[in-house]
PDB file of N, CA, C and O in Angstrom, chain B, residues numbered from 101:
ATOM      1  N   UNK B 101       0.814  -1.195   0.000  1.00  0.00           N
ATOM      2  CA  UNK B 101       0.000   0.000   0.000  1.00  0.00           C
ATOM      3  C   UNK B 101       0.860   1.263   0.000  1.00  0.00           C
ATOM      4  O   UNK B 101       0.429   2.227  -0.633  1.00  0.00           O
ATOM      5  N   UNK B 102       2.003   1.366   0.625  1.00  0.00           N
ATOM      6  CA  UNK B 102       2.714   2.699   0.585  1.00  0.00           C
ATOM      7  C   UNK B 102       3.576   2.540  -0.493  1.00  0.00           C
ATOM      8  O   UNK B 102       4.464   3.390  -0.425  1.00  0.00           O
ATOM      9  N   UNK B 103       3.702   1.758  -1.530  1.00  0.00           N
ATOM     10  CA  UNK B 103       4.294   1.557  -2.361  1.00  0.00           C
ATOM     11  C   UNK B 103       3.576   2.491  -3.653  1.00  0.00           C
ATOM     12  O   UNK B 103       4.179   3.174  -4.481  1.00  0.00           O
ATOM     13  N   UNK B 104       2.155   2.287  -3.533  1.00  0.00           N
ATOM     14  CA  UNK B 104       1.255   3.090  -4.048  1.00  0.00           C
ATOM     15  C   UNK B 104       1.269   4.252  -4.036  1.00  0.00           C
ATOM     16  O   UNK B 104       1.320   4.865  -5.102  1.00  0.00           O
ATOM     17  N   UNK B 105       1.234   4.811  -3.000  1.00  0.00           N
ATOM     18  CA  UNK B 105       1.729   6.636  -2.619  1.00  0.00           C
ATOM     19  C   UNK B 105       2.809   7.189  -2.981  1.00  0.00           C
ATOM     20  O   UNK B 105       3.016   8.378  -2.737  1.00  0.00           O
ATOM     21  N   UNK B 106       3.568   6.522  -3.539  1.00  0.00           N
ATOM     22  CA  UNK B 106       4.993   6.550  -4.075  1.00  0.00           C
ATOM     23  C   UNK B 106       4.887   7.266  -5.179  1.00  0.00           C
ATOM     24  O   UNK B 106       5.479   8.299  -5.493  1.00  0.00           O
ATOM     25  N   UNK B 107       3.890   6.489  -5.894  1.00  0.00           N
ATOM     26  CA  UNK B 107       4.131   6.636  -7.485  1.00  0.00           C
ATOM     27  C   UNK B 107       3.565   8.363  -7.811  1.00  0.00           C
ATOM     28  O   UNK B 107       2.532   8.939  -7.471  1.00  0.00           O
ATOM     29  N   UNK B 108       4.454   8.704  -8.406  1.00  0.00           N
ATOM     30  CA  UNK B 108       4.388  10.103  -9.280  1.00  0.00           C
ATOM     31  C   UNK B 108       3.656  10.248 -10.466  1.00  0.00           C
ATOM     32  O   UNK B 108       4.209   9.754 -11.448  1.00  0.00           O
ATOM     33  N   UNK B 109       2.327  10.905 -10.701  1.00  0.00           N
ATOM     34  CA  UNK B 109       2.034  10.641 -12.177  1.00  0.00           C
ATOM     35  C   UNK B 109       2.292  11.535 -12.372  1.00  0.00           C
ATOM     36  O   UNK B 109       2.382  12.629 -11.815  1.00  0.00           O
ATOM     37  N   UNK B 110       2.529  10.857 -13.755  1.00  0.00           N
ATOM     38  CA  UNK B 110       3.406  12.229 -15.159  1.00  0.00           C
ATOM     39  C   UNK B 110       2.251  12.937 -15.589  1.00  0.00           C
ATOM     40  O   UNK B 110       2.474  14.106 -15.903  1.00  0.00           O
ATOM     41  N   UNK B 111       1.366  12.640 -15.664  1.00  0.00           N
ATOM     42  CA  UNK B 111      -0.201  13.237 -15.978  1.00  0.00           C
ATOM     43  C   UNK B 111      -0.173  14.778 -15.001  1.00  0.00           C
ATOM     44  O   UNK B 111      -0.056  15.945 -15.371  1.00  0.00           O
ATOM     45  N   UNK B 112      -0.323  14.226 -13.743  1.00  0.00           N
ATOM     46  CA  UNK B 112      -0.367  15.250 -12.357  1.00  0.00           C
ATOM     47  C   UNK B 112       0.547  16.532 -12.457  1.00  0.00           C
ATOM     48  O   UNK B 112       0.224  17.697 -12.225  1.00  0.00           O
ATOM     49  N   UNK B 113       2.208  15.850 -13.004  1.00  0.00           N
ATOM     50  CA  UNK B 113       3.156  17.035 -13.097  1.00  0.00           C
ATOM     51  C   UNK B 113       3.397  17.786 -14.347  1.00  0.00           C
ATOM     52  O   UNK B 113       3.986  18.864 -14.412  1.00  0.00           O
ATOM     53  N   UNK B 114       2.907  17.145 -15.299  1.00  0.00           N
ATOM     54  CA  UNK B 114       2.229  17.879 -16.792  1.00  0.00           C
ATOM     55  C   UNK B 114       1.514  19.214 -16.455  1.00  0.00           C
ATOM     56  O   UNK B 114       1.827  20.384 -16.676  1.00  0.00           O
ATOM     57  N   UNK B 115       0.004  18.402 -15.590  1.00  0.00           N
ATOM     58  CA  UNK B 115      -0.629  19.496 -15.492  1.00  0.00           C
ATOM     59  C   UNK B 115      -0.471  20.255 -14.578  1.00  0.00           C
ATOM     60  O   UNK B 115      -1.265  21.127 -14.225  1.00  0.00           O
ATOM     61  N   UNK B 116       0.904  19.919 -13.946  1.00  0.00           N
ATOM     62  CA  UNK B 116       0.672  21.179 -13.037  1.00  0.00           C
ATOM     63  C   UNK B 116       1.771  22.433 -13.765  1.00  0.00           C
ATOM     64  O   UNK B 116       1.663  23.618 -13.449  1.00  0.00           O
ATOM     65  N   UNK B 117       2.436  22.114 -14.405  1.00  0.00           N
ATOM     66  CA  UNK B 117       3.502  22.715 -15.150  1.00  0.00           C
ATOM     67  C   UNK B 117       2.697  23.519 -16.334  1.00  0.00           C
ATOM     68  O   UNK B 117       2.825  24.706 -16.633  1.00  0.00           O
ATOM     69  N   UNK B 118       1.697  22.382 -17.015  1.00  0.00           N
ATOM     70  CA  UNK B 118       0.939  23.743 -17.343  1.00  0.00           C
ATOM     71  C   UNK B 118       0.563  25.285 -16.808  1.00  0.00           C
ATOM     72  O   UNK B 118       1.045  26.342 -17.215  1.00  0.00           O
ATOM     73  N   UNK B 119      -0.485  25.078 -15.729  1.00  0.00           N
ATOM     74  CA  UNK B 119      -0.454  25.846 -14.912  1.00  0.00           C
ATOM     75  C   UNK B 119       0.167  27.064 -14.615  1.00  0.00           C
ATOM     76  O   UNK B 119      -0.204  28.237 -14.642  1.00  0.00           O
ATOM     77  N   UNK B 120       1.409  26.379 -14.267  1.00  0.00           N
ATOM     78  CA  UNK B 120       2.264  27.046 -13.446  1.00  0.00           C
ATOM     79  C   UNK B 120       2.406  28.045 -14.891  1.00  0.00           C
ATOM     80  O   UNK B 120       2.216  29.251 -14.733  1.00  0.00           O
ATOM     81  N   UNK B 121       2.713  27.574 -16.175  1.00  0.00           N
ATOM     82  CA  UNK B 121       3.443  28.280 -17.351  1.00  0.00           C
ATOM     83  C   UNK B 121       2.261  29.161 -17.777  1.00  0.00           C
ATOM     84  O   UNK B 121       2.551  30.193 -18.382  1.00  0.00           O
ATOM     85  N   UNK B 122       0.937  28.888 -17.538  1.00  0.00           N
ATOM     86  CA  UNK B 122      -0.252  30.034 -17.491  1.00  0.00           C
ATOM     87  C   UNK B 122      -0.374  31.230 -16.867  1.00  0.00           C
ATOM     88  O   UNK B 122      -0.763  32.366 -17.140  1.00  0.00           O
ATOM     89  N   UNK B 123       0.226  30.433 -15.638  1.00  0.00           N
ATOM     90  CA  UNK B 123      -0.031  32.075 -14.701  1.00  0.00           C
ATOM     91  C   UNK B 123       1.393  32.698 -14.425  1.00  0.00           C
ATOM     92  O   UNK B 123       1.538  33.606 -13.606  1.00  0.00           O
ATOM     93  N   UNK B 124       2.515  32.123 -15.208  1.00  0.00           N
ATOM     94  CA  UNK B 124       3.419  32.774 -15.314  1.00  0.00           C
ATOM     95  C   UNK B 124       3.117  34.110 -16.754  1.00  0.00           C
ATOM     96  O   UNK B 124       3.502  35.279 -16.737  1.00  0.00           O
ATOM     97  N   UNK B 125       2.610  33.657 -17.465  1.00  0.00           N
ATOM     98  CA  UNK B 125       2.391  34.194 -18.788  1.00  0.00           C
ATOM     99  C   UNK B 125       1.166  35.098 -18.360  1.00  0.00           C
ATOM    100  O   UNK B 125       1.002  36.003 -19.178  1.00  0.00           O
ATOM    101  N   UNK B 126       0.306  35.116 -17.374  1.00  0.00           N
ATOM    102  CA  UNK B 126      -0.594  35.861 -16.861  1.00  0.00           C
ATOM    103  C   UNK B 126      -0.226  37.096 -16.423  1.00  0.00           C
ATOM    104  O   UNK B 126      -0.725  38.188 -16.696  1.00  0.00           O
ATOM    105  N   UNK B 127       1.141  36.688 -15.374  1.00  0.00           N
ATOM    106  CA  UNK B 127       2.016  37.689 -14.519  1.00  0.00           C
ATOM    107  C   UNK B 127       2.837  38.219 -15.271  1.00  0.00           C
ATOM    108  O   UNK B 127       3.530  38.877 -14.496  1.00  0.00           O
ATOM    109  N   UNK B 128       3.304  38.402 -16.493  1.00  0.00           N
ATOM    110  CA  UNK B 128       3.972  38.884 -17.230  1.00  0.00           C
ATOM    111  C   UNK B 128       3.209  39.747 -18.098  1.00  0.00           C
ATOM    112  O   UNK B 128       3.617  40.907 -18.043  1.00  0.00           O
ATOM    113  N   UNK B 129       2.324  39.584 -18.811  1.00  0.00           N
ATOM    114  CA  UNK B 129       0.990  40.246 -18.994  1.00  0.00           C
ATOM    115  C   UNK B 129       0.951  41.795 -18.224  1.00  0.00           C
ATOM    116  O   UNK B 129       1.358  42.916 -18.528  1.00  0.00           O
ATOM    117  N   UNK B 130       0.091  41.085 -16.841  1.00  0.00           N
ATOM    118  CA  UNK B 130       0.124  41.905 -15.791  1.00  0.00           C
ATOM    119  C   UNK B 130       1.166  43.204 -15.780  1.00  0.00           C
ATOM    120  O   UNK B 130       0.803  44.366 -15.595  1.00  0.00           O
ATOM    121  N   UNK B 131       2.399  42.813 -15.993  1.00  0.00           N
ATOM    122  CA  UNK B 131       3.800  43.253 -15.827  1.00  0.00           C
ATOM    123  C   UNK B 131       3.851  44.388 -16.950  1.00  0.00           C
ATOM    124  O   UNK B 131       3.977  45.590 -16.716  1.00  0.00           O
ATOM    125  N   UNK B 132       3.753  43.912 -17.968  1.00  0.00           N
ATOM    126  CA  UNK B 132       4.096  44.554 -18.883  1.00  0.00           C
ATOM    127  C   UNK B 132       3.154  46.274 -19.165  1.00  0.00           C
ATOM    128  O   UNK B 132       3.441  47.391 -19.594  1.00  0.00           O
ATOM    129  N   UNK B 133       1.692  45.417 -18.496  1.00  0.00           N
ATOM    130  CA  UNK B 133       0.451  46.790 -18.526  1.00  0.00           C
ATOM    131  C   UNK B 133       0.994  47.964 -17.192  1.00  0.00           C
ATOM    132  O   UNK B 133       0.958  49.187 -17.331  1.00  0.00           O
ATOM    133  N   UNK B 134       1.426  47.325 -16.073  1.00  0.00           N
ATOM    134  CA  UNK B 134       1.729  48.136 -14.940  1.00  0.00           C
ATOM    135  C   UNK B 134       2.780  49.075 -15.619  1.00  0.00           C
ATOM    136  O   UNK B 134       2.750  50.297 -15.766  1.00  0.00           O
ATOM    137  N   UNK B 135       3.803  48.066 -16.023  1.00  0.00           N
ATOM    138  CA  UNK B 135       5.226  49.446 -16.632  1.00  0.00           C
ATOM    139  C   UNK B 135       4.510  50.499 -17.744  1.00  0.00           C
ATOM    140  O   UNK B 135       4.616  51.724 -17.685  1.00  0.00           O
ATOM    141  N   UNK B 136       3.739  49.732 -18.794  1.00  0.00           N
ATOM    142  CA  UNK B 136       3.185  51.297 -19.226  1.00  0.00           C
ATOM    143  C   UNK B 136       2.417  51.751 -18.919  1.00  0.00           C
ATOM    144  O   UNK B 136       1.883  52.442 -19.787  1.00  0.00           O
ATOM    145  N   UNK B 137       1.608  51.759 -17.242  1.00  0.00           N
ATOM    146  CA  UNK B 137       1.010  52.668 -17.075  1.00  0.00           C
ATOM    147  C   UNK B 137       2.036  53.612 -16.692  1.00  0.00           C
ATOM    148  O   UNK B 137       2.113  54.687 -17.286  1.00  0.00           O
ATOM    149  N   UNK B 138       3.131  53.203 -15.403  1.00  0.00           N
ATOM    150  CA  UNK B 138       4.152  53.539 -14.674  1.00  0.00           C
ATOM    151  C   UNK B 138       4.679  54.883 -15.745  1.00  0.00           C
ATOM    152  O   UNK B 138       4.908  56.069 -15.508  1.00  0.00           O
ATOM    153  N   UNK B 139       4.748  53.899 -17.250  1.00  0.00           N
ATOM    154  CA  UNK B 139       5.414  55.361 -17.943  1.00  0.00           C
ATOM    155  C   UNK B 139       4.433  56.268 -17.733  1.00  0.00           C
ATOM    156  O   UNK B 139       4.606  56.931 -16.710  1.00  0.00           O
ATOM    157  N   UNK B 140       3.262  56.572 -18.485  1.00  0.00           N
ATOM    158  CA  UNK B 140       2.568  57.656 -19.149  1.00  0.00           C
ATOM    159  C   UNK B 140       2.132  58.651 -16.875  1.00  0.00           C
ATOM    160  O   UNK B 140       1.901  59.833 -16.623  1.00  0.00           O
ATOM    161  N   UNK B 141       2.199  57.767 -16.149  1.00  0.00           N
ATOM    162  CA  UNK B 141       2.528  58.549 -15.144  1.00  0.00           C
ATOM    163  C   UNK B 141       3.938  59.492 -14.474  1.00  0.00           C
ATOM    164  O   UNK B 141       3.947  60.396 -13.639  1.00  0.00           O
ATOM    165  N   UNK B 142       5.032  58.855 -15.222  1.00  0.00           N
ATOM    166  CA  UNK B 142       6.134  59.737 -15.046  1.00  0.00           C
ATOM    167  C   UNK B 142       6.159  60.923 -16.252  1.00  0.00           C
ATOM    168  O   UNK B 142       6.840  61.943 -16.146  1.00  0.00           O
ATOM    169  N   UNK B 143       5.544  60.706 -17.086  1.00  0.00           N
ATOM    170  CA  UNK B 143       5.770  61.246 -18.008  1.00  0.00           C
ATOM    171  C   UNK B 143       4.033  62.923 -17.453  1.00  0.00           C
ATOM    172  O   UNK B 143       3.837  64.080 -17.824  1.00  0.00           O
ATOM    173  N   UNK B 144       3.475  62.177 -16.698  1.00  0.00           N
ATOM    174  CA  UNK B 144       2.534  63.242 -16.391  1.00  0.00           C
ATOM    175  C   UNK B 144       3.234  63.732 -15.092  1.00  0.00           C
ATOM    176  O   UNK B 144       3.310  64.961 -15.092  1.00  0.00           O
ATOM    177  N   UNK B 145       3.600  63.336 -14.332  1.00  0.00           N
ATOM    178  CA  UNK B 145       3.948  63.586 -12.854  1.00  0.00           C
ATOM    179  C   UNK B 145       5.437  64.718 -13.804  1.00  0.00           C
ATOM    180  O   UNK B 145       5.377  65.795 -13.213  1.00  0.00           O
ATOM    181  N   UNK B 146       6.174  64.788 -14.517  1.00  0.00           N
ATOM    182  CA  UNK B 146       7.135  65.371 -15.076  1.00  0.00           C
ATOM    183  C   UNK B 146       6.670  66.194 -15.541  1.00  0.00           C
ATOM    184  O   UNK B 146       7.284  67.249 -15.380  1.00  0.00           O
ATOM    185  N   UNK B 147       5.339  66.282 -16.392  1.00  0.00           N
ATOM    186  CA  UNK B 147       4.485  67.619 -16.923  1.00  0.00           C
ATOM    187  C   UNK B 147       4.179  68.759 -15.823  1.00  0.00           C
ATOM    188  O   UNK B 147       4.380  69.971 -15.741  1.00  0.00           O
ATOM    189  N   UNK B 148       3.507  67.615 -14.902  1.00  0.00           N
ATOM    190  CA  UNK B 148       2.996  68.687 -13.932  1.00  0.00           C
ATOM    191  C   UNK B 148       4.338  69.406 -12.956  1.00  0.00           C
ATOM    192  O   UNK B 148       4.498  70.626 -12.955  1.00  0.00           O
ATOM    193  N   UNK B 149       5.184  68.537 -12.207  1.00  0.00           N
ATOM    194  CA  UNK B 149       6.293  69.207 -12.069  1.00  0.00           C
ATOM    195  C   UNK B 149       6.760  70.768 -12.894  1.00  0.00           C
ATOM    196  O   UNK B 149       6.877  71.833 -12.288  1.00  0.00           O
ATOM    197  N   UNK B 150       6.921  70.636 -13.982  1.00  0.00           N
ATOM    198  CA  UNK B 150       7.056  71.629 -14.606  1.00  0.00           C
ATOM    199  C   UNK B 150       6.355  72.936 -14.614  1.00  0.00           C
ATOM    200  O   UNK B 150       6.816  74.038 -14.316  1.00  0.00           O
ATOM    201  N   UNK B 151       5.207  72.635 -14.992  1.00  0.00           N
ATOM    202  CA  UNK B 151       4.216  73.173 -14.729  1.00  0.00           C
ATOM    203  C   UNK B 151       4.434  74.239 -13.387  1.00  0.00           C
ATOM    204  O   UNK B 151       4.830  75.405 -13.367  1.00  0.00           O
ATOM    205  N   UNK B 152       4.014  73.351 -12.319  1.00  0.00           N
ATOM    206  CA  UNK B 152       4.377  74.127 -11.265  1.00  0.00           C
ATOM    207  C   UNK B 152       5.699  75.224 -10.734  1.00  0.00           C
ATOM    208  O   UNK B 152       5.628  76.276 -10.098  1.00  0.00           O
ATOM    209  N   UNK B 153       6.993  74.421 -11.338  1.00  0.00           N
ATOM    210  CA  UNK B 153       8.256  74.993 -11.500  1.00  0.00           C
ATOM    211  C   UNK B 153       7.813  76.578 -12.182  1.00  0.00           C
ATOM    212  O   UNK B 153       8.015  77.749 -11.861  1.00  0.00           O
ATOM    213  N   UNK B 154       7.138  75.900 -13.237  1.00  0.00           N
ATOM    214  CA  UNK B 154       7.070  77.382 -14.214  1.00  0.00           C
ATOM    215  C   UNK B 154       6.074  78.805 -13.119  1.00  0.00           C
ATOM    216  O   UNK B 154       6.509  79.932 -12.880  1.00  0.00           O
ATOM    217  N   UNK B 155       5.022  78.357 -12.763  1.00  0.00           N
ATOM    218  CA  UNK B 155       4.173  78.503 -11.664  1.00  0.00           C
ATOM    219  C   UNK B 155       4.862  79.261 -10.486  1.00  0.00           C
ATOM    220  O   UNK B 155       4.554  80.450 -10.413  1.00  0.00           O
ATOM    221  N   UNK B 156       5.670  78.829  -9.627  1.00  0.00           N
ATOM    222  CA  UNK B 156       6.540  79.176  -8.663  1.00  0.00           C
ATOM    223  C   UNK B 156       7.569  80.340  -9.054  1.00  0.00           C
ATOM    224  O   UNK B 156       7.872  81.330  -8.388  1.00  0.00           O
ATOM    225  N   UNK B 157       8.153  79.831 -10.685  1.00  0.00           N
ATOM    226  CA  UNK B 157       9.101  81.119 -10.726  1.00  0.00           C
ATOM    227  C   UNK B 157       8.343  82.139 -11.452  1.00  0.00           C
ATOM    228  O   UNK B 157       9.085  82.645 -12.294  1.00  0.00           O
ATOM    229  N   UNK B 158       7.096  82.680 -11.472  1.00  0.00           N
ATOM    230  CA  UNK B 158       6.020  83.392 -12.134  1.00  0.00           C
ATOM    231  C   UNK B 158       6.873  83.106 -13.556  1.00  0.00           C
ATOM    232  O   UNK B 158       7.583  84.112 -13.537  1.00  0.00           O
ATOM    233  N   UNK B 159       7.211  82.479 -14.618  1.00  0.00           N
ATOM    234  CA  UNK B 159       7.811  82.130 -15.914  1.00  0.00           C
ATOM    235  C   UNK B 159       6.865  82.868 -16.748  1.00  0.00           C
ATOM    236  O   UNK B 159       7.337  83.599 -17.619  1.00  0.00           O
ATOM    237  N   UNK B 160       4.996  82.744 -16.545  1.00  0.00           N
ATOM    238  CA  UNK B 160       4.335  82.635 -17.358  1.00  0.00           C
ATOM    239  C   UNK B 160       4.239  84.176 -17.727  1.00  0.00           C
ATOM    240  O   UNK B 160       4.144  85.139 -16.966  1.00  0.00           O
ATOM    241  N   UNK B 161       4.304  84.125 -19.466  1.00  0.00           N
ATOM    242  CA  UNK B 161       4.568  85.682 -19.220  1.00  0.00           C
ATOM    243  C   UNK B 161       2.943  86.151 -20.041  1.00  0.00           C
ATOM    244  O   UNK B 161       3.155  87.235 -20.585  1.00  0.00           O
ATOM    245  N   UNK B 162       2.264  85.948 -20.158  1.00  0.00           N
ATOM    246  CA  UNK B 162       0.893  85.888 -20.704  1.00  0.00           C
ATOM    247  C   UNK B 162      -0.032  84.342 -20.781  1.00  0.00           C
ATOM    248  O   UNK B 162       0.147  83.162 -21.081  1.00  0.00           O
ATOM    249  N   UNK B 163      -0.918  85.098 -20.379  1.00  0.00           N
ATOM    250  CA  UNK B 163      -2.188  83.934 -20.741  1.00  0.00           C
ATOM    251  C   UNK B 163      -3.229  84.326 -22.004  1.00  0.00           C
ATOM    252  O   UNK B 163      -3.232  85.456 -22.491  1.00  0.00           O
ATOM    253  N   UNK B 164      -4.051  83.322 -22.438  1.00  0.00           N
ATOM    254  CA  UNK B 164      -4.811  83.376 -23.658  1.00  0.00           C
ATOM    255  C   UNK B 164      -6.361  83.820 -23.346  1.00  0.00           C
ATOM    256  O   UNK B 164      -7.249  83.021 -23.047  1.00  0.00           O
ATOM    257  N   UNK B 165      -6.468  84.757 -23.429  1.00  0.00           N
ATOM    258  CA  UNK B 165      -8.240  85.760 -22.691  1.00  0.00           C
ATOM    259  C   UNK B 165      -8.861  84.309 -23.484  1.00  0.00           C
ATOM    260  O   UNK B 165      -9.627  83.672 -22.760  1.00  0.00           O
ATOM    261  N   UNK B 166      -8.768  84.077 -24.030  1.00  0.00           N
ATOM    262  CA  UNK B 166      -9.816  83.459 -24.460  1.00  0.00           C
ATOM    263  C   UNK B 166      -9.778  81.498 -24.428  1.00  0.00           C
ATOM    264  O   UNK B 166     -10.375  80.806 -25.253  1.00  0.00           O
ATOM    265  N   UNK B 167      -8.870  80.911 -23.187  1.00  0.00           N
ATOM    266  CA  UNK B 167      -9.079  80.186 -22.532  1.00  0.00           C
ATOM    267  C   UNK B 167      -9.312  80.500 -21.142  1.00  0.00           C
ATOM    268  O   UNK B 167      -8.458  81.150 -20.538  1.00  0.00           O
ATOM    269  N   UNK B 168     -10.614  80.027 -20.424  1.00  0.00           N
ATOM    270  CA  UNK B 168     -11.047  80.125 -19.264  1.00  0.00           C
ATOM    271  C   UNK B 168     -10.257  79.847 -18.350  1.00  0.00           C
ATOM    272  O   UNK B 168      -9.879  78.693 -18.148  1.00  0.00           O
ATOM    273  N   UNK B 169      -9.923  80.744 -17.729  1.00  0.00           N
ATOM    274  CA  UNK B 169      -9.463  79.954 -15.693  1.00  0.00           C
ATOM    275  C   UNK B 169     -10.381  79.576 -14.690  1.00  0.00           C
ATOM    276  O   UNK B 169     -11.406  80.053 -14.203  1.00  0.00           O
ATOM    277  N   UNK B 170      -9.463  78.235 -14.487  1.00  0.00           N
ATOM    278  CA  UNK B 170     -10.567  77.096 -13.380  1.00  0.00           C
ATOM    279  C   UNK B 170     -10.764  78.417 -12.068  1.00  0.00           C
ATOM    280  O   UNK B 170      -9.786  79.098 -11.760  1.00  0.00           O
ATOM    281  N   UNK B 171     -11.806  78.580 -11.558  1.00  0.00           N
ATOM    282  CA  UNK B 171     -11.819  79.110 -10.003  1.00  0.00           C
ATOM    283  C   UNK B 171     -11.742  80.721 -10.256  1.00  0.00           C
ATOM    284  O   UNK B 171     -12.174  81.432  -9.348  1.00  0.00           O
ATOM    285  N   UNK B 172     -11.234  81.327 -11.400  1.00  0.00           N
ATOM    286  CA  UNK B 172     -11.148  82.460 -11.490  1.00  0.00           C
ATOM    287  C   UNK B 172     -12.357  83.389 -12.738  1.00  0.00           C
ATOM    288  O   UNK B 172     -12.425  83.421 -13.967  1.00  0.00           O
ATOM    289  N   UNK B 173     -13.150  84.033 -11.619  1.00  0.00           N
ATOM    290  CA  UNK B 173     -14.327  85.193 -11.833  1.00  0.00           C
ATOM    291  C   UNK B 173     -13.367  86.196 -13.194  1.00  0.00           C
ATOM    292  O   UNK B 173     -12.304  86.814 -13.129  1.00  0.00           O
ATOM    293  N   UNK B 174     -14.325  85.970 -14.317  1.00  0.00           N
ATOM    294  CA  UNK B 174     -13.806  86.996 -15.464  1.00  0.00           C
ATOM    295  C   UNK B 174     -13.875  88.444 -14.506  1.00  0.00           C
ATOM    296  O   UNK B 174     -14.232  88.537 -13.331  1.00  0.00           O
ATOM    297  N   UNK B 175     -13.518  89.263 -15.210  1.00  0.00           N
ATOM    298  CA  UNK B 175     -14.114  90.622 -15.047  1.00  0.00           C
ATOM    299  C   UNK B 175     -14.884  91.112 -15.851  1.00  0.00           C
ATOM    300  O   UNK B 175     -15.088  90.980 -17.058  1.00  0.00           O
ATOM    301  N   UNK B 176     -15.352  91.776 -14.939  1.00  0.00           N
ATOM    302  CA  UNK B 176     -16.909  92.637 -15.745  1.00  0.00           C
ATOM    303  C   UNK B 176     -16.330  93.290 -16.887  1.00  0.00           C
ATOM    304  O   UNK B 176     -16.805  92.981 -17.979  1.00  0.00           O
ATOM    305  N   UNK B 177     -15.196  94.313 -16.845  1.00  0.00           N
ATOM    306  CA  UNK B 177     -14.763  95.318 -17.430  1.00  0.00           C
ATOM    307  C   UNK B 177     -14.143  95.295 -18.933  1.00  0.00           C
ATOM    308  O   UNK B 177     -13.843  96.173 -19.742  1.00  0.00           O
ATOM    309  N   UNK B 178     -14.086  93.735 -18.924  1.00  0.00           N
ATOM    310  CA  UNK B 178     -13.198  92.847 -20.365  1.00  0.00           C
ATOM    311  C   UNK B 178     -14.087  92.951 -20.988  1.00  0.00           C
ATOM    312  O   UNK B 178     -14.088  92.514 -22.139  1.00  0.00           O
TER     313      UNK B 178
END
């Protein structure tokens, strides 16, 4: 009887190697979507940086009357 428990099927370690090569190919997947989100967020987190840089050292040397500012009341007088 424990001679029985012994035995290894090749069936069992097939399928588990399948498996295993699925959700390796799953996690790589996975992998590959995270890094390009990772980019297009450095690449925004670097916009906005700037942005602000420009912001902080007053850089901006005109704005366009005729794009709106978030939070900011036109004037009557324009």
């Amino acid at each position: 009887m424990e001679e029985e428990n012994k035995i290894i099927s090749l069936t069992e370690v097939i399928e588990s190697k399948v498996i295993k090569e699925k959700e390796l190919e799953f996690y790589r997947e996975q992998l590959v979507e995270i890094q390009r989100k990772i980019g297009f967020l450095e690449l925004d987190l670097n916009l906005t940086k700037q942005i602000i840089g420009l912001i902080e050292k007053e850089s901006i040397v005109s704005i366009d009357n005729s794009v709106p500012l978030l939070g900011v009341e036109p004037d009557a007088d324009v």
